[in-house]
MARKEFI-323613 format. One record per residue (C-alpha): residue in three letters; z, y, x. Coordinates in steps of 0.1 Angstrom, whole numbers, plus 2048, in hexadecimal, padded with zeros to 3 digits. Layout:
REM MARKEFI-323613
ALAZYX...
***
This chain:
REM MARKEFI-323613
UNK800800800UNK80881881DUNK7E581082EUNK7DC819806UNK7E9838805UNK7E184482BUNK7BB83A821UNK7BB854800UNK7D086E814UNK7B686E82EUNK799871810UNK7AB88D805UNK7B18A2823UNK78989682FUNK77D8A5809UNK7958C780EUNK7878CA82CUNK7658CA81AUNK76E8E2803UNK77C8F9818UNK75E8FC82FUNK747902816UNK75B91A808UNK75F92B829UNK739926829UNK73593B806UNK750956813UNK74095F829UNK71996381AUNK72A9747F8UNK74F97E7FFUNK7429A3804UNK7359A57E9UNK74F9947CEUNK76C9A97E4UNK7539C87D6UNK7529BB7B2UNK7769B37B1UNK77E9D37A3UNK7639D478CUNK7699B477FUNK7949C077AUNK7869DD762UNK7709C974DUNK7829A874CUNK7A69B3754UNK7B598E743UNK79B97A757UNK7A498677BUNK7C2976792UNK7D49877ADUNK7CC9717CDUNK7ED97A7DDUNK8049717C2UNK7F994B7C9UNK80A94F7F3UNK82B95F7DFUNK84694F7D5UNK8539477B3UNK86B9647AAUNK8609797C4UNK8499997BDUNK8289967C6UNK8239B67E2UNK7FD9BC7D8UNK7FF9BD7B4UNK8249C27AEUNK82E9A8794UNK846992797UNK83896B79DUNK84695777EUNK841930780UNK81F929788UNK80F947774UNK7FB954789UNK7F797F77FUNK7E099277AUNK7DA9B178FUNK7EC9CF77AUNK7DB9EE78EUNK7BE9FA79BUNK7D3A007BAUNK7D69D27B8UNK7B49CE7B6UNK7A59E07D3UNK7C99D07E9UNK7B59AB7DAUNK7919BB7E3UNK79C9C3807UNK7AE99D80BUNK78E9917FEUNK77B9A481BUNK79299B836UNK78B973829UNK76797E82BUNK76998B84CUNK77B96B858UNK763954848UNK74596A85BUNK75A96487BUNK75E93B875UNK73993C871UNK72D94B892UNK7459388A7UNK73D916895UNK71991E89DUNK7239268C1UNK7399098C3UNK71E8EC8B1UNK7048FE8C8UNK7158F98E7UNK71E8D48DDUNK6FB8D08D5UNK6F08DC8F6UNK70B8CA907UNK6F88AB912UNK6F789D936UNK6D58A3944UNK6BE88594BUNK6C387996DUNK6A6881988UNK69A85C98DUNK67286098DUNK65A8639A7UNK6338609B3UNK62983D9BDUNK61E83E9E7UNK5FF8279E8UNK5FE810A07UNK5F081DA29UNK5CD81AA2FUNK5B1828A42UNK59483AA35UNK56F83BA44UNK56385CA45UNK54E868A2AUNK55D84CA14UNK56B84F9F3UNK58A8479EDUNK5A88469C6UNK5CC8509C9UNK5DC8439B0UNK5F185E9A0UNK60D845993UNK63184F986UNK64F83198BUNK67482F987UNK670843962UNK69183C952UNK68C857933UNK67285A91EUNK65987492CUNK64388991AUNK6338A4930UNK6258A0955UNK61C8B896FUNK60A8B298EUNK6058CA9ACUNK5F48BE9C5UNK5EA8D19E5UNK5D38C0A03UNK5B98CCA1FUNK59E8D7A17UNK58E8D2A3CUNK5978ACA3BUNK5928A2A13UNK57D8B19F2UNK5858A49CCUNK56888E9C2UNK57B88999EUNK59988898CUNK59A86B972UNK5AF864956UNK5A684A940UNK5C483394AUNK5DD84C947UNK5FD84B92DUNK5F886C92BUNK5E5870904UNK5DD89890DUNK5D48A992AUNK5D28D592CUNK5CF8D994DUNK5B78C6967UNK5B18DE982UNK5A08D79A3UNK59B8F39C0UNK58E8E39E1UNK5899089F2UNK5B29099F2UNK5B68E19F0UNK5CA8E19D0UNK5C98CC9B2UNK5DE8CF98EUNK5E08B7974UNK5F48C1953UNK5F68A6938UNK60F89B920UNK61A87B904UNK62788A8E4UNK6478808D3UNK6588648DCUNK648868900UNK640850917UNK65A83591BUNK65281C932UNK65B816957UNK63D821968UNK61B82A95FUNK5FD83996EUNK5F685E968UNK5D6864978UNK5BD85A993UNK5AE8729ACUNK58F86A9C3UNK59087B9E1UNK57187B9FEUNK578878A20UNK56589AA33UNK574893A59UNK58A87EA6BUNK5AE880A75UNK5D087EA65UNK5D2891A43UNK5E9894A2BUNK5EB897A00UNK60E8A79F3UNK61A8A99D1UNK6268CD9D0UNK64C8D69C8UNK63E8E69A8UNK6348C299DUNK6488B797FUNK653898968UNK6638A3948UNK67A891935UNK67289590EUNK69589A906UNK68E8C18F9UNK69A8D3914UNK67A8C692AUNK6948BB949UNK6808B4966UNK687891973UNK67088F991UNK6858849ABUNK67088C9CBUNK64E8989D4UNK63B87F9EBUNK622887A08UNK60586EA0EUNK5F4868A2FUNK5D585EA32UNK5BF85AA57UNK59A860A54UNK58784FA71UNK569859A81UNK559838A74UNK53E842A59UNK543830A3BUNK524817A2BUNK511821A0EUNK51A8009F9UNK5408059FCUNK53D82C9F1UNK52681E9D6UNK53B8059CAUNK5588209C8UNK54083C9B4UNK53982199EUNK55A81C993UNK55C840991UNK54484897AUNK54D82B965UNK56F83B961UNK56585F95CUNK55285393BUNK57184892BUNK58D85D936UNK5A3870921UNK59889290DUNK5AB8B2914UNK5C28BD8F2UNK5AE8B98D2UNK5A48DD8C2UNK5A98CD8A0UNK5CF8C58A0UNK5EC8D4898UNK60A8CC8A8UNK6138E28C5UNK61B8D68E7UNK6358EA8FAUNK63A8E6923UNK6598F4931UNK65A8FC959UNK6748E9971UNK687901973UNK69090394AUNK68D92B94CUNK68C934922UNK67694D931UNK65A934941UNK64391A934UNK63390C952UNK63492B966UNK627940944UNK63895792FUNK64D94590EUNK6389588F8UNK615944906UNK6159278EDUNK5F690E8F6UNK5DF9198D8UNK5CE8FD8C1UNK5BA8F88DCUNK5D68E68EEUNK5E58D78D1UNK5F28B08C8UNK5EB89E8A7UNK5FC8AA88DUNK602884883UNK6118848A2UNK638871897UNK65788589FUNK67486E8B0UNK691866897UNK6B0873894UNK6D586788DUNK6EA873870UNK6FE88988BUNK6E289C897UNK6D48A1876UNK6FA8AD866UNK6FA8C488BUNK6D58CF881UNK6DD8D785DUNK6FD8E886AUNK6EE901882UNK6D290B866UNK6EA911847UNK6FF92B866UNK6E093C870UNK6D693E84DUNK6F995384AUNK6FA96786AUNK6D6971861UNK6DE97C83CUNK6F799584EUNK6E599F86FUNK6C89A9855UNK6E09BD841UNK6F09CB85FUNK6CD9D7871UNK6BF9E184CUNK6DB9FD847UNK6D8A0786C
***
């Protein structure tokens, strides 16, 4: 029975606490305005009104806002004009407490919200295995991404190599996770190369997987080198785009003075081409689902290196089909939260800036 009884006390005190916060909730959206009608509403329906502080005095005593003395549970009725406006202004300062619970449960969920540990640094480029290339050959790296132990949605590859030594033949894509690609950039005057793609929502969660080929030509012998830049990035799709590239490799390569044959740069070209006819579009003009890429550094005021305010027009858009990842009951009540609060702080910041 006492396990009973603890059960329906704890009921009661979870439904009070209910009730109290959405009444806190409605204080503060229309306490103003009923602490403004109060006297109004004491003129024309004097019977009808209560005095609010006659229900914290005790019985016997006399009530110090309306001054009546509190019989039994009879609750009075406020006798002047000069009770009203003392209930109108206890009204406000409810109101004005209400407003104040409000803005520091939004600060409070927000920061709880926020609050989560970052995903761990743990990916990095794949090194493919020494070799030596015959001038003039052709020659893939593999642009491949291991030890991914998030789920991934946006990639960003900067890529910086001699020029004297090594020209871009082709980038390829067709075997890439990546589902969109906005940026495929190739400069071999300053021996740079950036690759920008992305996998919408859920992101890419396996292990590894290959992000993009590049076929490089050999253009004169000795030791040369291919660098994935500092600004390269992996971003976790956790929506705060947390980079979790753990290291930026450097690939050498030696070039000997030993002209490569025809046949083995025409097997290579072949495979090439083959490729290039299926690889993957850039971002579909027709969809409708934005794609947002956030730099490494998570500056609100950077996308990428651009300003917040550049968002990649329909002509760098997902699917619209595109499924959004699910979430629990928490987040959604935490979700739901934060909206009805900024619904309230709005209604008063509007006010506030309209009078001004």
């Amino acid at each position: 029975m006492k396990f009973i009884d603890d059960a329906f006390k704890l009921i009661r005190l979870l439904i009070l606490a209910l009730v109290s916060w959405v009444i806190i909730h409605a204080m503060a959206v229309f306490g103003p305005i009923i602490a403004f009608a109060y006297p109004i509403w004491m003129l024309i329906f004097p019977e009808q009104e209560m005095c609010l502080m006659c229900r914290t005095t005790k019985i016997g005593n006399k009530c110090f806002v309306c001054g009546r003395v509190r019989e039994k549970e009879v609750i009075s009725n406020p006798a002047t004009l000069r009770s009203a406006f003392g209930n109108a202004l206890l009204i406000l300062v409810m109101s004005a407490f209400s407003i104040g619970f409000v803005f520091l449960e939004i600060k409070i969920v927000t920061i709880f919200k926020n609050a989560q540990v970052p995903a761990e640094k743990t990916a990095f480029f794949v090194l493919p295995a020494k070799q030596d290339i015959s001038l003039g050959a052709i020659f893939p790296l593999d642009v491949k991404i291991t030890q991914i132990k998030v789920p991934v949605n946006v990639v960003k590859t900067d890529i910086s190599f001699d020029p004297k030594t090594l020209e871009v033949v082709k980038v390829v894509t067709d075997n890439s996770f990546a589902t969109i690609f906005i940026q495929n950039d190739v400069d071999n005057e300053a021996g740079y190369i950036q690759l920008i793609g992305g996998v919408p929502n859920p992101g890419y969660v396996d292990a590894a997987g290959d992000f993009a080929t590049i076929y490089f030509k050999a253009k004169a012998p000795g030791i040369t080198k291919v660098k994935y830049m500092p600004t390269s990035a992996v971003l976790a799709n956790d929506g705060k785009g947390t980079n979790v590239l753990k290291d930026f490799a450097t690939i050498a390569y030696f070039i000997s003075e030993t002209p490569v044959s025809e046949s083995s740069n025409a097997a290579v070209m072949g495979v090439m081409q083959k490729r290039g006819e299926t690889e993957s579009q850039l971002a579909s003009p027709n969809s409708t689902t934005r794609m947002e890429f956030y730099d490494v550094t998570h500056d609100s005021n950077n996308i990428l290196g651009a300003e917040t305010t550049k968002q990649f027009t329909k002509d760098f858009m997902f699917n619209a089909e595109t499924p959004q990842p699910k979430k629990d009951i928490i987040d959604r009540l935490i979700d739901k939260l934060v909206q009805i609060d900024t619904m309230i702080l709005n209604v008063w910041e509007k006010l506030i800036l309209r009078k001004q």
